[in-house]
C-alpha positions in Angstrom: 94.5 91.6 19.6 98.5 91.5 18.7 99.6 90.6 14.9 102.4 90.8 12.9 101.8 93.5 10.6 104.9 92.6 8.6 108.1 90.3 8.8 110.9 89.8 6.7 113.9 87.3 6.8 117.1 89.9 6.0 119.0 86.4 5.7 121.4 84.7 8.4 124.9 84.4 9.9 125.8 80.8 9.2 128.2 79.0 11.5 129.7 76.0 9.9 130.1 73.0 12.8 132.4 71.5 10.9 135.1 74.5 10.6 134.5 73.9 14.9 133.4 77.5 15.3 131.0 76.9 17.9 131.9 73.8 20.1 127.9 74.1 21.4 124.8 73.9 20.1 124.4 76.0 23.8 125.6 79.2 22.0 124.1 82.2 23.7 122.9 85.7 21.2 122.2 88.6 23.9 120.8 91.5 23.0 122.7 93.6 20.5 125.4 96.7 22.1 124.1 100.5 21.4 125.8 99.9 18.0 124.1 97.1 16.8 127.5 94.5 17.5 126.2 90.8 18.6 128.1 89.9 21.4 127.9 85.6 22.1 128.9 82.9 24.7 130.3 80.1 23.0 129.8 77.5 26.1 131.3 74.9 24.4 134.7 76.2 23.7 134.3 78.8 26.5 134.4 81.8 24.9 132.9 85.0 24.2 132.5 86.6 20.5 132.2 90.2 19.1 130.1 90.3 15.8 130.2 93.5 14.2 128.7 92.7 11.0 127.8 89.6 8.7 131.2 88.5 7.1 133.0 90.6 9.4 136.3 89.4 11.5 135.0 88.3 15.2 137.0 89.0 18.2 137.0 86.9 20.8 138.1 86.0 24.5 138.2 82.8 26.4 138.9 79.2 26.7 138.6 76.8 29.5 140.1 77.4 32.7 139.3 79.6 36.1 142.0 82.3 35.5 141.4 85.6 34.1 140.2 85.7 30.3 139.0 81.9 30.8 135.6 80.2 31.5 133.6 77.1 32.6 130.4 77.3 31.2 129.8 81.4 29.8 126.1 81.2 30.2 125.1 84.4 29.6 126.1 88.0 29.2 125.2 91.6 28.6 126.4 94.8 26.7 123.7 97.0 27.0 125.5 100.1 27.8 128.3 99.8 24.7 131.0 100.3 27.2 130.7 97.3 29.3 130.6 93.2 28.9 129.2 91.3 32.0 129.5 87.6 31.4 128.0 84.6 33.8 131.0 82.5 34.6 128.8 79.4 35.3 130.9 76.8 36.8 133.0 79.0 38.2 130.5 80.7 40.5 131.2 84.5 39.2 130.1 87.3 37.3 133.1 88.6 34.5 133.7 92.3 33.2 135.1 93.1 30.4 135.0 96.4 27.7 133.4 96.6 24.4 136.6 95.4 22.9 136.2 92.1 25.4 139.6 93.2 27.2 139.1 91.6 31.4 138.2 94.4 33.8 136.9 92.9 37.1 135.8 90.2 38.6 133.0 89.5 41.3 133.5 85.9 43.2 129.6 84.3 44.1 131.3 82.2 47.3 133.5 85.2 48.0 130.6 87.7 49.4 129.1 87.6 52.6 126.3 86.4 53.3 123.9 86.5 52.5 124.8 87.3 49.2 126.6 84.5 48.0 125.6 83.1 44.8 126.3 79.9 42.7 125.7 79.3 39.2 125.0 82.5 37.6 123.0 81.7 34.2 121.6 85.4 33.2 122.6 88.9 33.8 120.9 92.2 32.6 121.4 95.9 33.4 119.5 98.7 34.2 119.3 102.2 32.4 121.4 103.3 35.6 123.7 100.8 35.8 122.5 98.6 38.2 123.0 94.9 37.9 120.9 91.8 37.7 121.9 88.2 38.1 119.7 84.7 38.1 121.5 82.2 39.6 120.7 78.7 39.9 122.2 78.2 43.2 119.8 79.7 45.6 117.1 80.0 42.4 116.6 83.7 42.8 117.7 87.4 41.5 120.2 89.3 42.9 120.3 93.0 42.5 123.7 95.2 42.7 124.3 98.5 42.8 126.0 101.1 40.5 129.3 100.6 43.0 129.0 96.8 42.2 127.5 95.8 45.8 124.8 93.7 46.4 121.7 95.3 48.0 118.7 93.1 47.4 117.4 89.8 46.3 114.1 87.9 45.0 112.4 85.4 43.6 113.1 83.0 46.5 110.6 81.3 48.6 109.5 84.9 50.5 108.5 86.3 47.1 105.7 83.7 47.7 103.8 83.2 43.9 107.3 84.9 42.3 109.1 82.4 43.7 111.3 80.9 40.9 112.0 77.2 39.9 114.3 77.3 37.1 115.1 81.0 36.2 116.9 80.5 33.4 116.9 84.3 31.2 116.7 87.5 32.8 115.9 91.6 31.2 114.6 94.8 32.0 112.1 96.4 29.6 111.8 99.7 28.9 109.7 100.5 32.4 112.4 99.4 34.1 110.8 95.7 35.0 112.6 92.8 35.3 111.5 90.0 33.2 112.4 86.0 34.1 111.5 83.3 31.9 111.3 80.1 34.3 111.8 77.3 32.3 110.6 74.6 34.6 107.7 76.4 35.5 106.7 77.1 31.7 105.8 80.9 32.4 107.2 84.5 32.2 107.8 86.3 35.8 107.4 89.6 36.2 108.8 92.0 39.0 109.4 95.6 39.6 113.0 97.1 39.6 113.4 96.5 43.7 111.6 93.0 43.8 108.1 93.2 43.9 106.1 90.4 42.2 104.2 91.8 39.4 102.4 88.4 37.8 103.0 85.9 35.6 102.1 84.7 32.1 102.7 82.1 29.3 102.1 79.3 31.3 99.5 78.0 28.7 101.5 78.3 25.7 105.0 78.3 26.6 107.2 74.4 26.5 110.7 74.9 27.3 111.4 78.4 27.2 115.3 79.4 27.0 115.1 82.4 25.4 114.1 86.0 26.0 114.4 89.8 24.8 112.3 93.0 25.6 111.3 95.8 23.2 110.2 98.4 24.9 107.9 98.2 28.1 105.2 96.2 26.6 106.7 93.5 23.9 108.4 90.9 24.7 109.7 88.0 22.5 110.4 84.8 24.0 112.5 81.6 22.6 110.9 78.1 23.7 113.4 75.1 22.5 110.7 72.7 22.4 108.1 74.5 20.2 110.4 75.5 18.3 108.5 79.4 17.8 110.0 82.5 19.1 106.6 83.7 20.9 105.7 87.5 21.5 103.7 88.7 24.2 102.3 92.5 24.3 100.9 93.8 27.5 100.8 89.9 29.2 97.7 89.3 27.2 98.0 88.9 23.8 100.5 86.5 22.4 101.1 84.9 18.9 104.2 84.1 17.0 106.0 86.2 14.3 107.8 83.8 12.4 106.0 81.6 9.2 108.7 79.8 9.0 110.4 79.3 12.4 113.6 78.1 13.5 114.8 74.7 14.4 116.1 74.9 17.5 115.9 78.6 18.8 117.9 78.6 21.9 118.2 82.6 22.5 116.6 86.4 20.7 117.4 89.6 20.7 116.2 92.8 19.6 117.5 95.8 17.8 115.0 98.8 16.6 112.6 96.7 14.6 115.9 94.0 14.0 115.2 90.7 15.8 117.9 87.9 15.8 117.0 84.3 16.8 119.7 82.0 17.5 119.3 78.8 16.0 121.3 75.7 17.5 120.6 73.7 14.5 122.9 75.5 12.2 124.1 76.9 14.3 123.0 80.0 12.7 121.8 83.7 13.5 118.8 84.2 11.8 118.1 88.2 11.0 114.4 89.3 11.0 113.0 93.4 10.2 109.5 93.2 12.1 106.8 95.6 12.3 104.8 94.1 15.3 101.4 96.1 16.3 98.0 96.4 17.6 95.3 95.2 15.6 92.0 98.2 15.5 
């Protein structure tokens, strides 16, 4: 059995709609760089935010358009090495690099690769430990791997990954056994693969609503947002779930994890709400 030995609320990051900070309720809070800095996609006013600290300055990049340092639709994005910024261009059908300081890089063009790579739609990026890449994209509703050099070498969660086959994939990470964790949103349940594509299982399916929002600590917890229940659910080990929040938010539309930090992004504030929990297994 799973239970939350201890959680406190360290307060939140409050966003004030009517200062027009976030133009979405849509805003997206991946996981924390090696430093601890919150990096966001603001979909609504396409852009993407640097949050050091609460009260601190944010730095920012964006605004609508298909040129470089613009968006249609940032849907996702990762920092998980502190040197790098990959953000899902939605609507515009590519995957965006930036540095830590969110200055453009590179760019790589779904409809521009061969196939049969192309890819449309990217909605959720992660990277591995060794720098490989993964994208869900809703075009061909599967996961594309890339390599280190940035090219494409394999893809899953099609109709040949038979019961992995993905309807909605929505959020995408790797955990700390270097598995790649989908939350299908359509399909109610968390899909589970190995780093090169093998399906692993599944889980959730009898607890999990709408589920939009996902984070991994470690190789056996993972915490997962569902917009309708409105509970940020943990799972430990596929088996034993339960929620880790008394009080939980609104509208949680995305969480991530820092050490024993978790931050739940809350559309109805919009706010980030900060949580220190101690999450372990019951004797």
């Amino acid at each position: 059995m799973t239970r939350c030995r201890h959680t406190e609320q360290l307060g939140s990051w409050f966003f004030s709609t009517s200062s027009g900070l976030f133009g979405s309720p849509w805003t997206r809070n991946r996981q924390p760089d090696p430093r601890g800095w919150l990096y966001l996609t603001d979909a609504g006013r396409n852009r993407v935010l640097r949050i050091a600290a609460p009260g601190d300055s944010l730095l920012e990049v964006g605004g609508y358009g298909w040129g470089r340092e613009q968006f249609d639709h940032p849907a996702d994005l990762c920092a998980a090495n502190g040197l790098d910024v990959y953000v899902c261009d939605f609507n515009n059908h590519r995957l965006e690099r930036y540095d830590k300081d969110l200055n453009y890089l590179a760019s790589v063009a779904g409809h521009e690769l061969d196939p049969p790579w192309t890819f449309g739609y990217p909605v959720s990026v992660a990277q591995g430990e060794h720098g490989d890449l993964f994208v869900a994209e809703r075009e061909n509703r599967r996961i594309l791997r890339f390599d280190t050099l940035g090219e494409p070498v394999d893809s899953f969660g099609d109709l040949e990954s038979g019961e992995g086959q993905l309807s909605d994939p929505t959020r995408l990470e790797l955990d700390g056994a270097s598995r790649v964790v989908v939350v299908d949103s359509v399909a109610h349940r968390v899909v589970l693969f190995d780093f090169f594509g093998n399906y692993l299982g599944s889980y959730g399916e009898t607890v999990l609503k709408k589920p939009v929002g996902l984070a991994c600590s470690g190789d056996s917890l993972v915490f997962v947002a569902d917009l309708e229940t409105g509970f940020v659910t943990f799972f430990r080990t596929r088996l034993c779930t339960g929620t880790f929040v008394s009080s939980p938010p609104e509208h949680p539309v995305d969480v991530a994890v820092h050490g024993n930090r978790v931050f739940i992004l809350d559309a109805a504030g919009p706010q980030i709400l900060r949580y220190s929990v101690d999450v372990q297994q019951a004797p």
